[in-house]
C-alpha positions as CSV (number, residue, x, y, z in Angstrom):
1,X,1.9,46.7,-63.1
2,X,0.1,44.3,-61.0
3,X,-2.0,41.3,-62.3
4,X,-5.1,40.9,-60.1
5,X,-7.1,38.2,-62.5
6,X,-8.9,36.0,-59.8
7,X,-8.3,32.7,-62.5
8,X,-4.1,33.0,-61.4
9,X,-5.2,32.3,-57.6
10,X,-5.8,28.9,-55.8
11,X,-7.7,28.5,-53.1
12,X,-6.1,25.7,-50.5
13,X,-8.5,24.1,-48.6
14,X,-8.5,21.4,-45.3
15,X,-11.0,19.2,-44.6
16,X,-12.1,19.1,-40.7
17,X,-12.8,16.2,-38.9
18,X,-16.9,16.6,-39.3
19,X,-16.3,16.8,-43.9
20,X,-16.6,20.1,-44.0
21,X,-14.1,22.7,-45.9
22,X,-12.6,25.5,-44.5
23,X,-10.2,27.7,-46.9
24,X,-6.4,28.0,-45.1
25,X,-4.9,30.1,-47.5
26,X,-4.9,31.4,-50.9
27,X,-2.1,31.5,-53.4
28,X,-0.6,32.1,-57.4
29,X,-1.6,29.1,-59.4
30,X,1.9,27.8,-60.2
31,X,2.5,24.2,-59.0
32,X,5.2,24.8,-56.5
33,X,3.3,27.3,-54.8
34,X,0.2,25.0,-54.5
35,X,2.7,21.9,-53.6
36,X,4.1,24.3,-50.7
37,X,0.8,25.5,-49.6
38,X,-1.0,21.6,-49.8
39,X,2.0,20.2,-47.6
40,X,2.1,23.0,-45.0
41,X,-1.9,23.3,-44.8
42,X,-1.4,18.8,-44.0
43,X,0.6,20.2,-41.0
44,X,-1.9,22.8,-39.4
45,X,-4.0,21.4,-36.8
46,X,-7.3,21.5,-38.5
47,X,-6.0,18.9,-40.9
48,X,-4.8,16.6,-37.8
49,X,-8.1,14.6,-38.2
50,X,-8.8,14.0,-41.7
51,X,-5.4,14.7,-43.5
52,X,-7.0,15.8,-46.1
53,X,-6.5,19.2,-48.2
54,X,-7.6,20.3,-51.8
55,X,-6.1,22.9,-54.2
56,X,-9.1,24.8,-55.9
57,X,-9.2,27.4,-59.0
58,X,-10.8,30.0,-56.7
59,X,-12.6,31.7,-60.0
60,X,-14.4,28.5,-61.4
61,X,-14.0,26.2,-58.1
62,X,-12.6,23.4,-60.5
63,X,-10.5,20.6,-58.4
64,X,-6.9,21.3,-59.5
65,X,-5.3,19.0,-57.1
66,X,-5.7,17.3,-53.5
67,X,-3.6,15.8,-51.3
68,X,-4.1,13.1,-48.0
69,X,-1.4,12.5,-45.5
């Protein structure tokens, strides 16, 4: 049976070079998936500017983590 409760998913988000968000991906909220997600969204060339990306409880929009490279 599948699970589809929104509160289990985590929004990663990069930061541009103006400050403004943009979501890259979204994924389960266990912390290796968001550690995976956070370092491969640092890499995408979006992030080249600010190296700068969040994790986000996409339900209640709660900061979970964020990282700067």
């Amino acid at each position: 049976m599948l699970n589809n409760n929104m509160s289990n998913q985590v929004r990663i988000e990069i930061m541009d070079q103006f400050g403004k968000w943009h979501t890259n991906r979204t994924v389960s909220n266990n912390p290796s998936s968001i550690k995976g997600a956070m370092e491969a969204a640092l890499k995408s060339q979006l992030a080249a500017k600010s190296k700068k990306v969040r994790a986000v409880d996409a339900k209640t929009n709660n900061l979970i983590d964020m990282l700067q490279g």
